[in-house]
C-alpha positions in Angstrom: 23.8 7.7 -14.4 24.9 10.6 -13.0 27.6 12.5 -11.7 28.2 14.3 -8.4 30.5 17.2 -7.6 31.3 16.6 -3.8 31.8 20.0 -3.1 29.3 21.6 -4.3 26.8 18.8 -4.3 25.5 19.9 -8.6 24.4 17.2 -10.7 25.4 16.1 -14.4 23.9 13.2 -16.3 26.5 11.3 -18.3 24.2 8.5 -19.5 20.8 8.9 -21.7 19.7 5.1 -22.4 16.2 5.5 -22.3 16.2 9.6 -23.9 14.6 8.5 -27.2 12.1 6.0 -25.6 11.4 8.3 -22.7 10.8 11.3 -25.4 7.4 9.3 -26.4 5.8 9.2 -22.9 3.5 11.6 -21.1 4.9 10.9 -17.8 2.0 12.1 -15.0 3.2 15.0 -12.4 4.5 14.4 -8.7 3.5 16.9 -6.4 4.9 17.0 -2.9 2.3 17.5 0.1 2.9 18.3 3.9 -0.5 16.9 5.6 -0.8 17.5 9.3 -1.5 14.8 10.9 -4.0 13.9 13.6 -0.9 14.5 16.7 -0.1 18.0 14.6 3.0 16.5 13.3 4.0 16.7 9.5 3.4 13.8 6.8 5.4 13.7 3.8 3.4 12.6 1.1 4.0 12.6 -3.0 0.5 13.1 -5.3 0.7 11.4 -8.8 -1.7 13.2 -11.0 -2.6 11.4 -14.7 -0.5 12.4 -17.5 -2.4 15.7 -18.9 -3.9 16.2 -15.7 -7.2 18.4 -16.1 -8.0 20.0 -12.8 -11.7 20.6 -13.9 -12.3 16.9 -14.4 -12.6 14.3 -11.1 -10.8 11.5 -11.4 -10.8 7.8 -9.2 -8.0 8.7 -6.6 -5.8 5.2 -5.0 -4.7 5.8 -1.8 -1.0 3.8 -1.6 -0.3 1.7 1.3 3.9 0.8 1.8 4.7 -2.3 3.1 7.6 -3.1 5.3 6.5 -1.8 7.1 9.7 0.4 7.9 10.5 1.1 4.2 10.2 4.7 2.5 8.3 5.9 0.0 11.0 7.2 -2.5 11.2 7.1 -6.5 11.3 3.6 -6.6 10.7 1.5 -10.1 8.3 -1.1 -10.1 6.4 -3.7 -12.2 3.8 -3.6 -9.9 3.4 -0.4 -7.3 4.4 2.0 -10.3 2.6 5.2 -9.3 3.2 6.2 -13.4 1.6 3.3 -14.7 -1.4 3.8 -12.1 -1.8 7.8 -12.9 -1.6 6.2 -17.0 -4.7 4.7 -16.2 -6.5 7.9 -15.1 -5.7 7.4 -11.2 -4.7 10.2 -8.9 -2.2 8.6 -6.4 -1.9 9.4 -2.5 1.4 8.1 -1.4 1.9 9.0 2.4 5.1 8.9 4.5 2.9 7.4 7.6 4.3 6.7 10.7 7.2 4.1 10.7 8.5 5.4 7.5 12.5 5.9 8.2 14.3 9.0 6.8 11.8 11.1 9.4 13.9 10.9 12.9 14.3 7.6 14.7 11.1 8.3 16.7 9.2 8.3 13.8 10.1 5.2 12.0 9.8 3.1 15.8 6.4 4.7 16.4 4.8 1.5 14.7 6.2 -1.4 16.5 3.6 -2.5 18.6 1.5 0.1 17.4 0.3 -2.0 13.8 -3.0 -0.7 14.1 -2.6 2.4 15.5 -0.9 6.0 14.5 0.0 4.5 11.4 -3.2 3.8 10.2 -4.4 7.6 11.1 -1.7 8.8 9.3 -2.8 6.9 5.8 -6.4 8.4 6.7 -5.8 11.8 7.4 -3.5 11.7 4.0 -6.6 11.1 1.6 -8.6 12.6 3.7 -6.6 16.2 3.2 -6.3 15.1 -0.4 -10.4 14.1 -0.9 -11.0 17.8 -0.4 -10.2 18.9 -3.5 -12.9 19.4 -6.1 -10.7 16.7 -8.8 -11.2 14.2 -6.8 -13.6 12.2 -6.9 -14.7 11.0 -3.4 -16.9 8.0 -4.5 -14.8 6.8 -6.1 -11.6 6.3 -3.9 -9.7 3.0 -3.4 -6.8 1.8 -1.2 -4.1 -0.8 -2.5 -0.7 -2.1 -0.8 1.2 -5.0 0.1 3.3 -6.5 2.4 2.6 -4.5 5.2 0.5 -2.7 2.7 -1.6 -5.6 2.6 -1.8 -5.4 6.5 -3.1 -2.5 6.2 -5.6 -2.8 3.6 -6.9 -6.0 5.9 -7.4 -3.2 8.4 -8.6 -0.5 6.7 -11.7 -2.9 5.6 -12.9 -2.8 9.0 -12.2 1.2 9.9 -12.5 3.4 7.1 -16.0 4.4 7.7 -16.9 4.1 4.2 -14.4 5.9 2.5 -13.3 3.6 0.1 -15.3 1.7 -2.9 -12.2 -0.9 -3.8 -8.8 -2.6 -1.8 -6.6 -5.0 -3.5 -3.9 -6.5 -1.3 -1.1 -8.1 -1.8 0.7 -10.6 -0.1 -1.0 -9.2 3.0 -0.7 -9.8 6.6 -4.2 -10.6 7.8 -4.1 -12.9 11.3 -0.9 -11.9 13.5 -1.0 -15.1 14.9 -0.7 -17.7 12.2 2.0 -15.2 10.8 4.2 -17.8 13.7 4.8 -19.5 10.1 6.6 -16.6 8.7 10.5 -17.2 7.5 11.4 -13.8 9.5 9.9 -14.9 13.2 12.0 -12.2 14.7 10.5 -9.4 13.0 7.3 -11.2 13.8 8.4 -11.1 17.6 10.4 -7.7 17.6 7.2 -6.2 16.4 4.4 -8.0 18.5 6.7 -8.1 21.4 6.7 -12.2 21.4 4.3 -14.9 20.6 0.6 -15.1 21.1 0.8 -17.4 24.1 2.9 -15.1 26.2 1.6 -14.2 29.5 0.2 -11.6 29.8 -1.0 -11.8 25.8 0.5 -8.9 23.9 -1.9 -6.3 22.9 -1.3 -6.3 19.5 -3.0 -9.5 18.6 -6.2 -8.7 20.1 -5.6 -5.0 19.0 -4.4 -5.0 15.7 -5.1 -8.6 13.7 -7.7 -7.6 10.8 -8.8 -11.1 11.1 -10.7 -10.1 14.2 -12.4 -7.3 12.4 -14.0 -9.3 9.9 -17.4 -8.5 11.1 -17.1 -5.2 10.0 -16.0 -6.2 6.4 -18.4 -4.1 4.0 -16.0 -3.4 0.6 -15.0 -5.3 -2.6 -11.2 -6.6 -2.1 -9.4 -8.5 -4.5 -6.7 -10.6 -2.6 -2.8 -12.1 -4.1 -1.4 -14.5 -2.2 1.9 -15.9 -4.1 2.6 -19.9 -3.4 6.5 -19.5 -2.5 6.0 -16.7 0.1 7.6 -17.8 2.7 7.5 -13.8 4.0 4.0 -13.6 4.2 3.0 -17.0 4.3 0.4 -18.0 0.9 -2.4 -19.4 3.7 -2.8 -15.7 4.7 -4.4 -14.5 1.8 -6.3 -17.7 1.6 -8.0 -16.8 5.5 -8.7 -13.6 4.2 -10.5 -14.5 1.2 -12.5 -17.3 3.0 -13.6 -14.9 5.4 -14.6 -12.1 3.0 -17.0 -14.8 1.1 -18.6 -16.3 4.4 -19.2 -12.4 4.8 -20.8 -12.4 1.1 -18.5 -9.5 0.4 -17.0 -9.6 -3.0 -13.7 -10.7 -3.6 -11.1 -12.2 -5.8 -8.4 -14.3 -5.0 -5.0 -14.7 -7.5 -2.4 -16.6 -6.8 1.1 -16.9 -8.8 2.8 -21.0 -8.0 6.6 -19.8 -8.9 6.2 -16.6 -7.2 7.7 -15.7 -3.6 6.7 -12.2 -1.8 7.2 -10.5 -5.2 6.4 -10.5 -8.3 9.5 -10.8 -10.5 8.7 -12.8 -14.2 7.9 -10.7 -16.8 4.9 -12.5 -18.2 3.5 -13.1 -14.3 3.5 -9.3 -14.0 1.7 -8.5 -17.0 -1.2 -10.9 -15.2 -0.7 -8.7 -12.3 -1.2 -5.4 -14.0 -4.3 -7.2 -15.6 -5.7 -8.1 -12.3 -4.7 -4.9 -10.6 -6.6 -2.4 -13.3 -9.4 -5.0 -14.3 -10.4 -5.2 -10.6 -10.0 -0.9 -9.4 -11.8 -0.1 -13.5 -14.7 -2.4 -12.1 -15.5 -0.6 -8.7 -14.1 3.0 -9.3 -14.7 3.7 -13.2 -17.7 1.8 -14.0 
């Protein structure tokens, strides 16, 4: 905890829990980038190196998708997307502010309704693009993870990264803007795709923007989670996903969790996660 002085806006810690334990770990650096985009505008995004980062080695770099999709990326605490844990394990992490990211103007953070597909998705490529320049990373072996919206944009990212990635994992993924009628939050579904499928004239974005139309182009390994008590994202979206990535022979993984809803919030559940999560990336981008 800390405290604030409201005048002159200084700092002072007043608790140390976690001094002694902290005081063991090599935590990894976080570096803060400003990437033009491909409209010349300015993307905020934070690169996780690994804990005694060596800039003359190349490392397997992640390229972190948020969900929300209007949620920042800030120094948020995780059991699952911790950047920390990820650069641990030797990553490099690309953590963009893409459009529809609020804490950027109003303009910014509504650029993406309607727009799934679109700016949002050049954003997250022109971020590891920028980032894939530099000689420590190592651009064959790059990967993109997220969930939520993150998974959404994983799904579509399979079909349009011309090649730029070895791995995805998504999580609890949108994947076919249609059946996601079955969601628990149908008007976000509707806010964002301007109504239902069957509206007439058919909304753009569900002949735009649902990955499940892209399948065709499917070419990368992609380990899928689905959690049973989603009600969110519903569970059968990973499961159309996954079926269509094996009628593609592409290779994939599905994990499930029964007692888990859009998160993952046991303990033991989350270990399994991590488990997943590094056993699937250490296969494609270390080995």
């Amino acid at each position: 905890m800390f405290s604030v002085d409201a005048q002159k806006g200084k700092s002072t810690q007043i608790t140390f829990t976690n001094r002694d334990l902290l005081a063991t770990v090599t935590l990894g650096r976080v570096e803060k980038r400003m990437i033009k985009s491909s409209d010349n505008k300015e993307i905020l995004t934070w690169v996780i190196y690994p804990p005694n980062f060596n800039p003359n080695n190349k490392y397997p770099t992640l390229l972190y998708c948020q969900g929300g999709p209007q949620s920042t990326v800030s120094q948020f605490f995780s059991y699952r997307w911790n950047f920390q844990l990820m650069a641990a394990n030797q990553y490099i992490i690309v953590a963009p502010n893409r459009r529809g990211l609020p804490g950027f103007g109003q303009a910014w953070c509504d650029q993406i309704s309607g727009d799934w597909g679109g700016q949002a998705m050049t954003d997250l490529l022109s971020a590891i693009d920028s980032v894939a320049k530099e000689p420590f990373v190592n651009k064959d072996k790059m990967g993109a993870v997220g969930a939520s919206f993150g998974g959404y944009s994983v799904y579509w990212l399979e079909s349009h990264h011309q090649h730029r990635f070895k791995a995805f994992i998504a999580h609890c993924g949108v994947f076919n803007l249609e059946s996601m009628v079955a969601t628990e939050e149908l008007f976000f579904h509707n806010h964002e795709f301007d109504g239902g499928y069957w509206r007439k004239p058919e909304p753009a974005s569900y002949t735009k923007f649902s990955p499940h139309r892209f399948v065709g182009d499917w070419d990368t390994p992609i380990l899928i989670i689905a959690n049973e008590r989603d009600y969110r994202v519903p569970y059968t979206q990973g499961l159309e996903a996954y079926s269509a990535a094996r009628q593609r022979n592409i290779a994939a993984r599905f994990v499930s969790f029964p007692d888990e809803g859009h998160w993952v919030l046991k303990p033991q559940n989350s270990i399994t996660w991590q488990r997943e999560f590094f056993g699937w990336l250490d296969k494609y981008l270390k080995y």
